[in-house]
N, C-alpha and C positions, 0 to 999 in steps of 0.2 A: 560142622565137624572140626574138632581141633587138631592141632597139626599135631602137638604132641600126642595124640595118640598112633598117629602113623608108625612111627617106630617104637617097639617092646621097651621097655624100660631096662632089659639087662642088655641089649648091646648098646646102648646110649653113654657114651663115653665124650668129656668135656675136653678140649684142647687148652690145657691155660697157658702155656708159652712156648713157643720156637727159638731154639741157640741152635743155627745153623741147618743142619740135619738131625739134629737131636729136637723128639716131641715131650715136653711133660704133660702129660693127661691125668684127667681123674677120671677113674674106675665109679661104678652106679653103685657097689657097695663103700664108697669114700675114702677108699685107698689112692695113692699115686702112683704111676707110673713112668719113668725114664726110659725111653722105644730108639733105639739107632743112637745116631750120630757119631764122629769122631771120638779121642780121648780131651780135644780141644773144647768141642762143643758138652761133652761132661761135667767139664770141669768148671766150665763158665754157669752149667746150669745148677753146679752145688754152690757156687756161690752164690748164685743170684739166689739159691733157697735159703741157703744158711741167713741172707741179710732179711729176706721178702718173707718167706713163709715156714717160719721154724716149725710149725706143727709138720711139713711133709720129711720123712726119713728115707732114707737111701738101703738098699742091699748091696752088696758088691755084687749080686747078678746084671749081665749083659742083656739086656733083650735089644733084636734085632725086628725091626717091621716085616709082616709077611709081606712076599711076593705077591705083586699085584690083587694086594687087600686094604685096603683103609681102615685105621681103628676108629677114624674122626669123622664125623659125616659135616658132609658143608652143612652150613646155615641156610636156610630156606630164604631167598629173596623176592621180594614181592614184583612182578611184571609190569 
């Protein structure tokens, strides 16, 4: 059995960096997403995109992480 198939393909969402409390993800249909953090941790993550990954584009929507939900699921590690 492969692991990736444990979880569906449309909640699988990748973590590509932490600034702070601020998550950048990628979305399973290859969009990005910017989830919480301050205006500090923001700001640090537009720039770390603007230098690292020009193809990701920003909205000026806010998203906030749900309560007691994870968008990112841990990595599976071996026992």
């Amino acid at each position: 059995m492969k692991l990736k198939n444990l979880i569906p393909l449309r909640y699988r969402t990748k973590l590509i960096r932490r600034f702070g409390a601020a998550k950048l993800v990628k979305l399973p249909n290859g969009q990005h997403d910017l989830i919480g953090g301050s205006d500090n941790d923001r700001t640090a993550a537009f720039e770390w995109a603007s230098l690292f990954a020009h193809e990701i584009v920003f909205t000026h929507f806010h998203r906030e992480e749900p309560a007691g939900k994870t968008l990112c699921f841990p990595r599976l590690q071996p026992v």
